[in-house]
C-alpha positions in Angstrom: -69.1 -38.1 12.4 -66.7 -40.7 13.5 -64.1 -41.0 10.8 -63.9 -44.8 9.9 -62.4 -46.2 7.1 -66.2 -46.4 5.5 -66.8 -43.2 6.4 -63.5 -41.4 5.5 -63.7 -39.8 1.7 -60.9 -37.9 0.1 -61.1 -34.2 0.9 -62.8 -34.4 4.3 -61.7 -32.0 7.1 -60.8 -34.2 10.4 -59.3 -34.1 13.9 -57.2 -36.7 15.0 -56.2 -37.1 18.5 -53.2 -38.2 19.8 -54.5 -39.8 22.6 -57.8 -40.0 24.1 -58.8 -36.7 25.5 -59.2 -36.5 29.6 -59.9 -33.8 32.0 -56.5 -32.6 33.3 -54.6 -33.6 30.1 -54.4 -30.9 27.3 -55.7 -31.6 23.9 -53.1 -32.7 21.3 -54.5 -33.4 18.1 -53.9 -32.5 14.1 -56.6 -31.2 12.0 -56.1 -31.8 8.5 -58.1 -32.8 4.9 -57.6 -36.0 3.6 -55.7 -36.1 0.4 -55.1 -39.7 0.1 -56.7 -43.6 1.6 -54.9 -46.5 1.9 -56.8 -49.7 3.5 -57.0 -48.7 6.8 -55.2 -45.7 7.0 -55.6 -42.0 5.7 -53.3 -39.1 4.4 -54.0 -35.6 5.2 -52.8 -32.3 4.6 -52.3 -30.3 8.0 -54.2 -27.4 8.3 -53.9 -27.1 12.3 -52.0 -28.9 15.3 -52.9 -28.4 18.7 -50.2 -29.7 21.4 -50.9 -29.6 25.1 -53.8 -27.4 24.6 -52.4 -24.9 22.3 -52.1 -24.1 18.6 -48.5 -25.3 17.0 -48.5 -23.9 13.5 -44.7 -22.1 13.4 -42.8 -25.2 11.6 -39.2 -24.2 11.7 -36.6 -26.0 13.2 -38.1 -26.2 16.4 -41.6 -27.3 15.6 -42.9 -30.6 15.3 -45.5 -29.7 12.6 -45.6 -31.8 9.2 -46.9 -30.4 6.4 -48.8 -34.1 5.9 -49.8 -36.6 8.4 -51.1 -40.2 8.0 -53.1 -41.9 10.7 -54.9 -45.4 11.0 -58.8 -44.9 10.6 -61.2 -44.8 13.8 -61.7 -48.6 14.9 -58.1 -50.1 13.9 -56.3 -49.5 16.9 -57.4 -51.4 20.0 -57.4 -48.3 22.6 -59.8 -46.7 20.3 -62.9 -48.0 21.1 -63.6 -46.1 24.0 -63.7 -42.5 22.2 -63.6 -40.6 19.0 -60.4 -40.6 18.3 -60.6 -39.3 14.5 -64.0 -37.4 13.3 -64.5 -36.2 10.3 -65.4 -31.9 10.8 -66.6 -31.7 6.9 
């Protein structure tokens, strides 16, 4: 399910992509469950981060891994239109 703000509820699992997925560029995206909504924008706990196609879940010094993330809703950015850019996985 696309994960607008009317569809968004406080803990749902979802994916949020970076950028819009292509053939030829790896996936980077944040899986997480929503702990928290503000207007058009969600919080979420990370459960999983995937950068340039592979799994990032070290954290350390080196790692760009946060143990929250918030993100604006699918439908309030204007490149967004064109793809899921945030489902909701449960």
């Amino acid at each position: 399910m696309i994960g607008t703000k009317e569809n968004i509820k406080i803990g749902d699992i979802v994916r949020a992509y970076d950028f819009a997925p292509r053939e030829g560029c790896p996936d980077c995206f944040i899986v997480g469950k929503v702990t928290d909504l503000d207007g058009q924008f969600f919080v979420a706990k990370t459960l999983t981060r995937v950068w340039n196609g592979k799994v990032d879940n070290q954290g350390g010094d080196r790692s760009q891994v946060q143990h929250t993330f918030r993100a604006l809703c699918q439908g309030e950015m204007g490149f967004d239109i064109g793809y899921e850019r945030v489902t909701i996985l449960t």
